[in-house]
MARKESE-740567 format. One record per atom (N, C-alpha, C): residue number from 1; atom name; x, y, z. Coordinates in steps of 0.02 Angstrom, whole numbers, padded with zeros to 5 digits. Example, Ala and Ser with C-alpha at 12.3 -4.5 7.8 and 13.67 -1.06 7.14 Angstrom:
! MARKESE-740567
- 1 | N | 00660 | -00284 | 00390
- 1 | CA | 00615 | -00225 | 00390
- 1 | C | 00660 | -00165 | 00390
- 2 | N | 00642 | -00112 | 00354
- 2 | CA | 00684 | -00053 | 00357
- 2 | C | 00645 | 00002 | 00394
***
This chain:
! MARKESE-740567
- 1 | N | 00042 | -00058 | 00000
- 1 | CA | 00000 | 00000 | 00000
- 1 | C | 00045 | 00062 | 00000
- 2 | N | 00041 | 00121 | -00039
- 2 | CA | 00059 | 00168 | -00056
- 2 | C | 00061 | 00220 | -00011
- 3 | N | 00072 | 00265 | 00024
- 3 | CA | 00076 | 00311 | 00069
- 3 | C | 00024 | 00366 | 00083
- 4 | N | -00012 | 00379 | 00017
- 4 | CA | -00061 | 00420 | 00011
- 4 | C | -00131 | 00352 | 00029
- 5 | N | -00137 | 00312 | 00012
- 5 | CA | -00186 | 00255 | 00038
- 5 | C | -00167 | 00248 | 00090
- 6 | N | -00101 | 00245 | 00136
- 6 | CA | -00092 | 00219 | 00193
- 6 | C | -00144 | 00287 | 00231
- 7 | N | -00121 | 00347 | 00224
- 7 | CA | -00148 | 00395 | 00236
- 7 | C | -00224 | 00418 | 00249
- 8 | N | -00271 | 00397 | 00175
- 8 | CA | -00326 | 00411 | 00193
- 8 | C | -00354 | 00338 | 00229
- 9 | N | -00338 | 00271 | 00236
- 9 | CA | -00365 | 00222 | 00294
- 9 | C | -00354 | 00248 | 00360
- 10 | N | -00305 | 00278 | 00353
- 10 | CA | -00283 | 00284 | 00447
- 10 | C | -00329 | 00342 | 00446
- 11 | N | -00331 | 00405 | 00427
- 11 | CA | -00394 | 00465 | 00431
- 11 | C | -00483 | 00421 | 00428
- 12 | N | -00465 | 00375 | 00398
- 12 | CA | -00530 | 00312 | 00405
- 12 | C | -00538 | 00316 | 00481
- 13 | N | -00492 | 00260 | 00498
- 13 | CA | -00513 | 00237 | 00570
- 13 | C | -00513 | 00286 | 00598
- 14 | N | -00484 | 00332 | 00615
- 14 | CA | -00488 | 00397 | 00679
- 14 | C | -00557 | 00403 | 00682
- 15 | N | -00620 | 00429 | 00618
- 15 | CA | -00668 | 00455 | 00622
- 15 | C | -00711 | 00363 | 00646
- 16 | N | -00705 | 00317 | 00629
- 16 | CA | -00705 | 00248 | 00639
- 16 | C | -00708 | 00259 | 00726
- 17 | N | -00655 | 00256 | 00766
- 17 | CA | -00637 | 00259 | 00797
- 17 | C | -00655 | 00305 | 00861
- 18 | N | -00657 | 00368 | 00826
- 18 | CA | -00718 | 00407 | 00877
- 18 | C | -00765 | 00397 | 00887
- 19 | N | -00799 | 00361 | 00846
- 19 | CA | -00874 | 00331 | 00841
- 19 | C | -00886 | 00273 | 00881
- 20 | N | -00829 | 00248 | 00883
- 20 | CA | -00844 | 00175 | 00932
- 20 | C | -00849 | 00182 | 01002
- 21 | N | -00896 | 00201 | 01037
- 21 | CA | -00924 | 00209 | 01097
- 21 | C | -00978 | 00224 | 01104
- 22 | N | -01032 | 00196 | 01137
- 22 | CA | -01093 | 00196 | 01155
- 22 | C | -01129 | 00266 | 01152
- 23 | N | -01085 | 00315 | 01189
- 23 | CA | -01094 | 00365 | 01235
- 23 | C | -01101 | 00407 | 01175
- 24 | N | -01043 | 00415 | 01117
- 24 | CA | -01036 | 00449 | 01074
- 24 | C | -01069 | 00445 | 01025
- 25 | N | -01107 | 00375 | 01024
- 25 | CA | -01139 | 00367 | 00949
- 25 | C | -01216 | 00413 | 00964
- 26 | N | -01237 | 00387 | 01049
- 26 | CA | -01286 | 00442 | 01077
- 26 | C | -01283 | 00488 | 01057
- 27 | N | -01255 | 00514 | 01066
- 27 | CA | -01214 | 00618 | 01061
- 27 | C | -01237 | 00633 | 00975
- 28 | N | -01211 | 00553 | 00930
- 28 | CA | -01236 | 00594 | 00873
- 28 | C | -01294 | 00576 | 00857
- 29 | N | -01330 | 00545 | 00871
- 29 | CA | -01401 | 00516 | 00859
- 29 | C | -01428 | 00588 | 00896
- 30 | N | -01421 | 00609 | 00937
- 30 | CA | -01431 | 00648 | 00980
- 30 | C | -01440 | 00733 | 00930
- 31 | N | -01367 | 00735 | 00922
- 31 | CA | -01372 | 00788 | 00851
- 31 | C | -01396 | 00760 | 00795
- 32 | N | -01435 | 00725 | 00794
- 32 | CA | -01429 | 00737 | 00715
- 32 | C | -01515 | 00768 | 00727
- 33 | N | -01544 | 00775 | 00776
- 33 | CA | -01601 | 00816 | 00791
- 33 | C | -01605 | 00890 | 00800
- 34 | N | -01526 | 00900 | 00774
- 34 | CA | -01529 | 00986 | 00775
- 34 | C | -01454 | 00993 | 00857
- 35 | N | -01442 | 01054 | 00857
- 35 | CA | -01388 | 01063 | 00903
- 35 | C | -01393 | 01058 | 00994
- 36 | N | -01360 | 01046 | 01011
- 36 | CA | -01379 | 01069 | 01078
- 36 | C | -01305 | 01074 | 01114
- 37 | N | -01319 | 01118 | 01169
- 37 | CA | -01282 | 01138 | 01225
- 37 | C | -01236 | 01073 | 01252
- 38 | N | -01193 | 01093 | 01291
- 38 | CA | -01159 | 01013 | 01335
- 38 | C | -01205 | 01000 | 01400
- 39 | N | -01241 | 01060 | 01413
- 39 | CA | -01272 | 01039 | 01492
- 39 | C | -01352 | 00995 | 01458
- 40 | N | -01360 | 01019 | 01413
- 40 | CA | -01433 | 00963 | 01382
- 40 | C | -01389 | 00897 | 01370
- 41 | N | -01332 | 00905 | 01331
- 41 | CA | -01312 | 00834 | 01310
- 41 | C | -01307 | 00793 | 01408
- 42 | N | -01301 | 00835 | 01431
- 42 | CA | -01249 | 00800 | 01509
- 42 | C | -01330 | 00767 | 01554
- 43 | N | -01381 | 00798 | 01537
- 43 | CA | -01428 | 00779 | 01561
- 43 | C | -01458 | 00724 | 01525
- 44 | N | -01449 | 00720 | 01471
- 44 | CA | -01484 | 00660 | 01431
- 44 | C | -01425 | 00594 | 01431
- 45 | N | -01373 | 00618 | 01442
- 45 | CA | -01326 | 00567 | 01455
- 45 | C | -01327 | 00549 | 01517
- 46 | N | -01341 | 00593 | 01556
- 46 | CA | -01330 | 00540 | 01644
- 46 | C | -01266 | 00538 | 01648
- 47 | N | -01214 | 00601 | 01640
- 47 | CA | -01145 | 00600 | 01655
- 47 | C | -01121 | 00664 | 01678
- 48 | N | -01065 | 00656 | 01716
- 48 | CA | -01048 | 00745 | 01729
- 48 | C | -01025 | 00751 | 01671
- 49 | N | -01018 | 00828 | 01673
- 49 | CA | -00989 | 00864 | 01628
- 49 | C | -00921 | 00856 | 01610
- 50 | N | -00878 | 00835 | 01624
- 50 | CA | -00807 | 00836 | 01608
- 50 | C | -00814 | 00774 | 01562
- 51 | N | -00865 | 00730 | 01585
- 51 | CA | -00857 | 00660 | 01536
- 51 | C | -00891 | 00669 | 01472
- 52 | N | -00957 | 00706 | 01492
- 52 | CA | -00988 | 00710 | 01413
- 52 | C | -00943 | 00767 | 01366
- 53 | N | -00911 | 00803 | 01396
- 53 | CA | -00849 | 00878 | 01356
- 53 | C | -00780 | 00817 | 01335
- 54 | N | -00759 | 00767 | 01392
- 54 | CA | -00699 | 00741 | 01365
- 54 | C | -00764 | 00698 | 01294
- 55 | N | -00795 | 00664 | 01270
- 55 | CA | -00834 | 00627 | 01226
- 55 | C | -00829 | 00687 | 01165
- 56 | N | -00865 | 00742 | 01179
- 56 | CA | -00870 | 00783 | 01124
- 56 | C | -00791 | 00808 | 01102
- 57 | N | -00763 | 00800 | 01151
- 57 | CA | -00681 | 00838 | 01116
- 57 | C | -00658 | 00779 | 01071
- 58 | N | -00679 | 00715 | 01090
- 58 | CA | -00651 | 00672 | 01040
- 58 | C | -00680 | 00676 | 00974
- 59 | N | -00752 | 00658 | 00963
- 59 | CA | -00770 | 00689 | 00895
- 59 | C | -00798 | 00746 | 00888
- 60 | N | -00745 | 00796 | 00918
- 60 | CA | -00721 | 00870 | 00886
- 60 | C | -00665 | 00848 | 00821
- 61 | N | -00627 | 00836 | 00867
- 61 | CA | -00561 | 00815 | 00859
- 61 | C | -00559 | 00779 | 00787
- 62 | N | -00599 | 00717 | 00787
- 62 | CA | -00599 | 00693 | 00728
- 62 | C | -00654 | 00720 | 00661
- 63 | N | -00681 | 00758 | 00670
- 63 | CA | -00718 | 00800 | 00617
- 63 | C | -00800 | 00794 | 00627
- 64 | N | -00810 | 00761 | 00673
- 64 | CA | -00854 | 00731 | 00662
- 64 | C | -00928 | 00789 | 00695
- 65 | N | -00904 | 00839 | 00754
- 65 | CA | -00953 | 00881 | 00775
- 65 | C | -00908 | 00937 | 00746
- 66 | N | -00944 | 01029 | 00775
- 66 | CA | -00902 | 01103 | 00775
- 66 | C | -00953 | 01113 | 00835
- 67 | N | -00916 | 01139 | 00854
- 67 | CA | -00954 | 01187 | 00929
- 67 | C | -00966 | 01263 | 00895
- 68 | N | -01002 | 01304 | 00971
- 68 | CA | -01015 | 01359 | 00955
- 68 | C | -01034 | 01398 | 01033
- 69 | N | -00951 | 01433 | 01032
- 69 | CA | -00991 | 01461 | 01080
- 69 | C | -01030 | 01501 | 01099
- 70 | N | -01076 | 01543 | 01138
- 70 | CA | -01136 | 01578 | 01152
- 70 | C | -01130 | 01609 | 01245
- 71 | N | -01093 | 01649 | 01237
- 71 | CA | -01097 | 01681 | 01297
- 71 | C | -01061 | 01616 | 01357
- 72 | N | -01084 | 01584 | 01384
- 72 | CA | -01056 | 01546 | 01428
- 72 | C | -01069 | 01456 | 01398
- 73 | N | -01120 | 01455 | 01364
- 73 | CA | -01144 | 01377 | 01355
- 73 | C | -01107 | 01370 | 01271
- 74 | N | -01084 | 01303 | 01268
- 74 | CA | -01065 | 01285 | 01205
- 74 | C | -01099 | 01248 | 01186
- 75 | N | -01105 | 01255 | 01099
- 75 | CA | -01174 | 01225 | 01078
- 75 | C | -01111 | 01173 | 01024
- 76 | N | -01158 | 01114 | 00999
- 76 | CA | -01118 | 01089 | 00964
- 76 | C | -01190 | 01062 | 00931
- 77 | N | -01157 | 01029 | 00839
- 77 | CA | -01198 | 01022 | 00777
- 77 | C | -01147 | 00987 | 00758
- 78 | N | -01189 | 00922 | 00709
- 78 | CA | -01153 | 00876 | 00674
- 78 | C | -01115 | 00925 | 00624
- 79 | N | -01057 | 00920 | 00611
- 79 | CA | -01020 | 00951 | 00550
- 79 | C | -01032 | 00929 | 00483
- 80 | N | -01036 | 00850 | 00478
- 80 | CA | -01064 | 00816 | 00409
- 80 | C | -01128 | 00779 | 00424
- 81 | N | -01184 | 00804 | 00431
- 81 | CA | -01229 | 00753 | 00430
- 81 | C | -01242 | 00702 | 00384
- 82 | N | -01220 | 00696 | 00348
- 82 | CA | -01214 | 00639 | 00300
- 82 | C | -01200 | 00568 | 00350
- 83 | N | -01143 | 00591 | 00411
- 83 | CA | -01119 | 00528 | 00453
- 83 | C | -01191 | 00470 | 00466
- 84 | N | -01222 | 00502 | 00472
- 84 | CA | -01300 | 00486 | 00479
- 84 | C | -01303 | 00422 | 00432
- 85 | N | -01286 | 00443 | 00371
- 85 | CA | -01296 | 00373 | 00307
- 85 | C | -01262 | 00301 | 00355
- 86 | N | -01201 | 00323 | 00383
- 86 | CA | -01159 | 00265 | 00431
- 86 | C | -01193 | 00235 | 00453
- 87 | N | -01247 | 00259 | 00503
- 87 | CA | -01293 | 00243 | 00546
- 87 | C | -01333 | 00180 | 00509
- 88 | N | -01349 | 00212 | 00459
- 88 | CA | -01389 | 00177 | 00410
- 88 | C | -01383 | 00118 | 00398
- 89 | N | -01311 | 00106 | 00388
- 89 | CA | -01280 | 00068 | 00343
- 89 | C | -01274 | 00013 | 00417
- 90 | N | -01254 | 00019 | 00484
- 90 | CA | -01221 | -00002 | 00523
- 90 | C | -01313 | -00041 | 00555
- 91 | N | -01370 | -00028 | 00542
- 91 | CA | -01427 | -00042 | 00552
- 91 | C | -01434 | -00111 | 00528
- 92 | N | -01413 | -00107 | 00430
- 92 | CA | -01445 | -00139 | 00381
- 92 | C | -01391 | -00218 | 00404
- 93 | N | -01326 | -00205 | 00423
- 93 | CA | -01306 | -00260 | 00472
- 93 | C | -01324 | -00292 | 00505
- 94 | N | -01326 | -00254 | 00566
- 94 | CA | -01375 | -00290 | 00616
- 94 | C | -01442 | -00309 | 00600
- 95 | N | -01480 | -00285 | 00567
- 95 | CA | -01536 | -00330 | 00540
- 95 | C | -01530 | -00406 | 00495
- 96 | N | -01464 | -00391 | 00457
- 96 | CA | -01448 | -00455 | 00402
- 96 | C | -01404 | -00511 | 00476
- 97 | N | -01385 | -00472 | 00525
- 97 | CA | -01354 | -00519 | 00575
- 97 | C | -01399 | -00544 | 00602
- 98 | N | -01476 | -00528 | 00623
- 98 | CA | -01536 | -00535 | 00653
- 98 | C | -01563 | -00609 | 00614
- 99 | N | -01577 | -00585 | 00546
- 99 | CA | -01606 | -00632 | 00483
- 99 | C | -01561 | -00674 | 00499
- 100 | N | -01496 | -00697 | 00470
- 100 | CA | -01460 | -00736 | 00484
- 100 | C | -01460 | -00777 | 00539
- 101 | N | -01458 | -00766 | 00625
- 101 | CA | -01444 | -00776 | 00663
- 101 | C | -01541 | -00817 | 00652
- 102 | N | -01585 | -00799 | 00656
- 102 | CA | -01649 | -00805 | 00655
- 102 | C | -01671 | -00869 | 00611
- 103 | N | -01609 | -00864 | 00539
- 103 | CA | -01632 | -00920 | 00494
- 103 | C | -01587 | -00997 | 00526
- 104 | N | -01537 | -00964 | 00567
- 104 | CA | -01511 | -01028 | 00578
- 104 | C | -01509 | -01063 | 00656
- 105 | N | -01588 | -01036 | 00668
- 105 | CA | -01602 | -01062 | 00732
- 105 | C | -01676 | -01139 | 00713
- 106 | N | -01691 | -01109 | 00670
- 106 | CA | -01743 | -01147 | 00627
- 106 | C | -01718 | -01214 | 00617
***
């Protein structure tokens, strides 16, 4: 593999990678209903604040949210909602794992 492919897989997994946690996939299911604050995200998460801010700094970090600040509260919005299609795609799995798992109990 070539250096420029090595390149865009590894920029793969990072955004891959931020995504893989429960907490975080919340956060974007969460946005993808429009923006909200960290103290709404911290209440719907059932976490202090330093944990749901360390979650969002990670997919800051990887492209995946932008914040905004507003006087004292920071608001944050999916940056690509498209990520959403992922979702999609990561569904149509687990349903063919469902079927599968379902046909070979028969």
């Amino acid at each position: 593999m070539d250096a420029k492919k090595q390149a865009l897989f590894e920029a793969r997994a990072a955004i891959v990678k931020a995504l893989a946690h429960p907490t975080r996939l919340f956060i974007v299911d969460e946005l993808s209903n429009g923006e909200r604050c960290v103290c709404e995200l911290r209440d719907e998460i059932g976490a202090d604040f330093s944990t749901v801010s360390k979650h969002l700094s990670v997919l800051k970090s990887a492209g995946v949210v932008e914040d905004d600040k507003r006087g004292l509260q920071v608001y944050y919005r999916l940056r690509c909602p498209c990520i959403l299609r992922f979702f999609d795609c990561i569904e149509g799995v687990l349903q063919e794992n469902a079927r599968k798992l379902a046909a070979s109990v028969k």
